[in-house]
VOZA-608133 format. One line per 4 residues: number of its first residue (from 1); their letters; for each residue x, y, z of N, C-alpha, C, O, CB. Coordinates in nm, 3 decimals. Glycine has a CB too. Example, Ala and Ser with C-alpha at 12.3 -4.5 7.8 and 13.67 -1.06 7.14 Angstrom:
2
1) AS) 1.319/-0.569/0.780/1.230/-0.450/0.780/1.320/-0.330/0.780/1.424/-0.332/0.846/1.131/-0.447/0.905; 1.285/-0.225/0.708/1.367/-0.106/0.714/1.290/0.003/0.787/1.341/0.114/0.804/1.408/-0.060/0.572
END
This chain:
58
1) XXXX) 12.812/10.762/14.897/12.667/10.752/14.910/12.602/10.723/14.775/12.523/10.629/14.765/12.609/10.880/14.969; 12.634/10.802/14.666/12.567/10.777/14.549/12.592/10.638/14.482/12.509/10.581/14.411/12.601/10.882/14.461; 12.740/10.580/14.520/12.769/10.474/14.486/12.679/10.347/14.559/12.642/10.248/14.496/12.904/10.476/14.506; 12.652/10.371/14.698/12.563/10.271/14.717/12.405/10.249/14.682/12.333/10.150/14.690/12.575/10.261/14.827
5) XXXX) 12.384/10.365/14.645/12.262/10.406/14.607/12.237/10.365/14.444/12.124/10.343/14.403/12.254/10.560/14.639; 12.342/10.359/14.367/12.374/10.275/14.205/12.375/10.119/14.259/12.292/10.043/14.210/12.565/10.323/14.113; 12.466/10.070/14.357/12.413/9.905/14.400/12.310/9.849/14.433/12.280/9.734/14.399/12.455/9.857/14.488; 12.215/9.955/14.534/12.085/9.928/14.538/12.008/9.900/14.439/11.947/9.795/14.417/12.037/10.005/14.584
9) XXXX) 12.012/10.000/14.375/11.952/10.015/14.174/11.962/9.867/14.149/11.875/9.780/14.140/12.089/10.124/14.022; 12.085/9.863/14.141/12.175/9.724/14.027/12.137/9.592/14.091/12.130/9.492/14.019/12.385/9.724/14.028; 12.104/9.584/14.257/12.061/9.522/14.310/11.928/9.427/14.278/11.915/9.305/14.263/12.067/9.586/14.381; 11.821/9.555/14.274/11.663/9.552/14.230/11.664/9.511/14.108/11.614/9.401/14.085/11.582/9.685/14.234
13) XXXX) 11.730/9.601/13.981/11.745/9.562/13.870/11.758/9.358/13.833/11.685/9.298/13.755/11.869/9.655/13.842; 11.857/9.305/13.906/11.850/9.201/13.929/11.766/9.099/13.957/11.748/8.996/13.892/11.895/9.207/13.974; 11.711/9.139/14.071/11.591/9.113/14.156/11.486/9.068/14.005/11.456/8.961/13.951/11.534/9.281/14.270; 11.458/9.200/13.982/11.344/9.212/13.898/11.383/9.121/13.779/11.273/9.091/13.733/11.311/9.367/13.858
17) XXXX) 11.467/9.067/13.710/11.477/9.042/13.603/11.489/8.846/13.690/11.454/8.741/13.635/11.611/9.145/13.503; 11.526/8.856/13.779/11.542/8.680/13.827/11.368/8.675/13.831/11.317/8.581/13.770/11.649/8.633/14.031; 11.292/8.755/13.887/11.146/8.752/13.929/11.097/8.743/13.754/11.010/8.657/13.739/11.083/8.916/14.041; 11.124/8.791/13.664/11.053/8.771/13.512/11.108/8.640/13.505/11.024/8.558/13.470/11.099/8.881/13.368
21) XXXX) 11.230/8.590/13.529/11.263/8.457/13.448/11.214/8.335/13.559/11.218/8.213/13.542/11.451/8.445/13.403; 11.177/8.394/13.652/11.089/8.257/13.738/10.951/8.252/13.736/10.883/8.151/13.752/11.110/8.252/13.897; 10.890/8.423/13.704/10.741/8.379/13.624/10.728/8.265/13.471/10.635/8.194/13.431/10.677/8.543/13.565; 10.888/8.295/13.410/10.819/8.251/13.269/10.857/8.074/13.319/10.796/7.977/13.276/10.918/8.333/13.081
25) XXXX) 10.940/8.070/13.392/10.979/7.886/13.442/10.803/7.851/13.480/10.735/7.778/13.408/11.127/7.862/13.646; 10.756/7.912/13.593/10.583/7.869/13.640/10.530/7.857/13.488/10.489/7.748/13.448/10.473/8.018/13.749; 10.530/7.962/13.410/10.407/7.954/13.299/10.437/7.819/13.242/10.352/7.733/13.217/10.406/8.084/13.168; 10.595/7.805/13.219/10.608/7.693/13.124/10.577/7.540/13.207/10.558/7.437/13.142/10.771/7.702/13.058
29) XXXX) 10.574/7.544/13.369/10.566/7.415/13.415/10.406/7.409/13.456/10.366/7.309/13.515/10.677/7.387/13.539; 10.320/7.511/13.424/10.177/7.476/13.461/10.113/7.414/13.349/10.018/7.338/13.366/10.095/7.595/13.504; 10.185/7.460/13.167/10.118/7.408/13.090/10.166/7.291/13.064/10.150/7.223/12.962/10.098/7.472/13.001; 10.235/7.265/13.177/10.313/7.060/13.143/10.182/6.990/13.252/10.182/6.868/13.237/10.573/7.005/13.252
33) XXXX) 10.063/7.041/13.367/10.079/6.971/13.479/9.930/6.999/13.429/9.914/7.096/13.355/10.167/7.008/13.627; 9.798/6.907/13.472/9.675/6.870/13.514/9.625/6.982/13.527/9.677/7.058/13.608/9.663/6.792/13.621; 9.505/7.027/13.449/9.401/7.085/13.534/9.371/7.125/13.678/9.329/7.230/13.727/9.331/7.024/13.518; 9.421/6.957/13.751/9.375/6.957/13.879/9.473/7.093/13.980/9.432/7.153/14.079/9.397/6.782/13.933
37) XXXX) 9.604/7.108/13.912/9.690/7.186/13.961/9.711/7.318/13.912/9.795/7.387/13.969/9.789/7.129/13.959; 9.640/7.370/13.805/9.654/7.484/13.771/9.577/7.628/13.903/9.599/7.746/13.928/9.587/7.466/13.619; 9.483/7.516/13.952/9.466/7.637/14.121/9.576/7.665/14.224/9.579/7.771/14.285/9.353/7.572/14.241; 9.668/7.565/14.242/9.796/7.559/14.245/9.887/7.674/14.256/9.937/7.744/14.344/9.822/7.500/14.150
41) XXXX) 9.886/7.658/14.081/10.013/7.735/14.027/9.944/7.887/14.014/10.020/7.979/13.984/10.079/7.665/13.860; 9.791/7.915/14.038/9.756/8.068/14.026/9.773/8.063/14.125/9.848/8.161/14.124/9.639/8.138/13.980; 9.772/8.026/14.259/9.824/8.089/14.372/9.930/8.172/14.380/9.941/8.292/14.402/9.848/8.013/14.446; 10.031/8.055/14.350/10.199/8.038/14.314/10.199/8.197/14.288/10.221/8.283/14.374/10.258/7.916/14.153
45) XXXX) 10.165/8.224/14.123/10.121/8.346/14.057/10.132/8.457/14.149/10.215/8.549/14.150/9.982/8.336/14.005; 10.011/8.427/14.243/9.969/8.559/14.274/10.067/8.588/14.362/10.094/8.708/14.365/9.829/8.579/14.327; 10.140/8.509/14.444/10.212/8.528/14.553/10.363/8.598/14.487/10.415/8.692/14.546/10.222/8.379/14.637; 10.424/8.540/14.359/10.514/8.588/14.292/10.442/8.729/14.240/10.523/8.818/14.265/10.564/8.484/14.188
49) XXXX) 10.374/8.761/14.205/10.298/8.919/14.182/10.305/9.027/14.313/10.341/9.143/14.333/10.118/8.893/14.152; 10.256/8.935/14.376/10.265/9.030/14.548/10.402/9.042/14.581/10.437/9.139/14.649/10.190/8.940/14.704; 10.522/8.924/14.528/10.640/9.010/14.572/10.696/9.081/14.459/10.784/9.159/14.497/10.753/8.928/14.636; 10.676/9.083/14.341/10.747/9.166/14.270/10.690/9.323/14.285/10.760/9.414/14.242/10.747/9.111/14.129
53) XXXX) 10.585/9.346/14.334/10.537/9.473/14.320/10.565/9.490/14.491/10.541/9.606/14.523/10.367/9.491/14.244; 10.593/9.437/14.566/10.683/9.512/14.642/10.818/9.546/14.620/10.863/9.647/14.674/10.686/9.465/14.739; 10.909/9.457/14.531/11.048/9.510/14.528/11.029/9.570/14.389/11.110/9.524/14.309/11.178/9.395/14.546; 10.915/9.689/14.321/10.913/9.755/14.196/10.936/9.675/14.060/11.012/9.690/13.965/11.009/9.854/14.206
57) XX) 10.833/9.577/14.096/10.875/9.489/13.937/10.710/9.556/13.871/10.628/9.635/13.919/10.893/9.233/13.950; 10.718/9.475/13.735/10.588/9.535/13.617/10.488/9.399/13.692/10.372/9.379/13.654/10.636/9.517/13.371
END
């Protein structure tokens, strides 16, 4: 039991750190793209925010 309960952990841990390195990919491809698309990419944002704070990200 405790052992699956450390995979879960190690699981999320994961999770959370793929979810930081695909916010910083958006930051870096909104300041390549138009004005016209930066409403866009705050969507994008918010929707990557709404899932990391369901699976316990910052």
């Amino acid at each position: 039991m405790a052992t699956d309960i450390q995979n879960v952990k190690e699981e999320i841990r994961k999770l959370q750190i793929f979810c930081l390195n695909l916010e910083d990919k958006l930051y870096a491809f909104m300041k390549r793209i138009p004005d016209g698309g930066i409403q866009e990419m705050e969507e994008t944002m918010a929707i990557s925010n709404e899932f990391k704070s369901k699976i316990g990200g910052q």
